[in-house]
N, C-alpha and C positions, 0 to 999 in steps of 0.2 A: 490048607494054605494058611502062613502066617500071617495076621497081619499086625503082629509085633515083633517089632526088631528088639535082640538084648544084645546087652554089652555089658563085660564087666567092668565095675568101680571099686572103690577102697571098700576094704573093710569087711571082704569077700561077703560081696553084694552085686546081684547084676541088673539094672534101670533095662526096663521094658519102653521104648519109647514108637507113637506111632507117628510118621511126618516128622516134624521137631519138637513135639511134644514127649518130656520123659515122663507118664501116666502112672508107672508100676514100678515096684521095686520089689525084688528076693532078698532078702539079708541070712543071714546063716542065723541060729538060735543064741539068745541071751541067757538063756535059763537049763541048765544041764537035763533039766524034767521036759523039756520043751521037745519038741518035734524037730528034725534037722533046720528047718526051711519056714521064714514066713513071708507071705506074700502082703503086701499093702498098694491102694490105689492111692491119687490125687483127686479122681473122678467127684465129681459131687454127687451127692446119694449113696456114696460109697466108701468118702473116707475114713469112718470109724469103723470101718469091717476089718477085718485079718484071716486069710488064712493058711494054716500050717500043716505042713506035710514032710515027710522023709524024702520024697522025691521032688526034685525039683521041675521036670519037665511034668506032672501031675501040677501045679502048681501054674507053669507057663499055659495048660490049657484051662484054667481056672481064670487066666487072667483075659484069655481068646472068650469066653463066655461072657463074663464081666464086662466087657469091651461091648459084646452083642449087646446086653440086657444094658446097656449105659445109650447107647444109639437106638435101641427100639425105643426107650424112653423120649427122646428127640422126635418120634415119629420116622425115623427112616429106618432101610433094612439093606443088607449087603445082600448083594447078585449072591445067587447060587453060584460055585465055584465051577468051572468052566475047563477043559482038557484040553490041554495044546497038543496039536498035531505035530 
């Protein structure tokens, strides 16, 4: 289950955002030596991280993790995901 919504912006870049928070962003590579994909938060504890990859849904679950380990941090933890009937 996600629980980041994206959407694409300028600059073929697509903002990760959860609620109305936009947290995350994919930008496409600056540097021809670079990886297709780099992933950046807003999160505190976490702004000067990057990380980059060819794929971009590799990347969307880097950022679902991210999300986790920024919220355990807070002391809280998300429900086990749950199956709808």
């Amino acid at each position: 289950m996600s629980r980041i919504a994206w959407k694409s912006s300028q600059h073929s870049s697509e903002n990760g955002s959860v609620g109305r928070l936009t947290l995350f962003t994919i930008s496409y590579k600056t540097r021809r030596e670079d990886p297709t994909y780099t992933l950046s938060t807003t999160l505190q504890g976490f702004k000067s991280r990057e990380w980059k990859n060819d794929d971009e849904d590799v990347l969307k679950a880097t950022a679902e993790k991210v999300l986790e380990a920024f919220v355990a941090e807070l002391g809280a933890t998300f429900p086990a995901d749950t199956k709808e009937s």
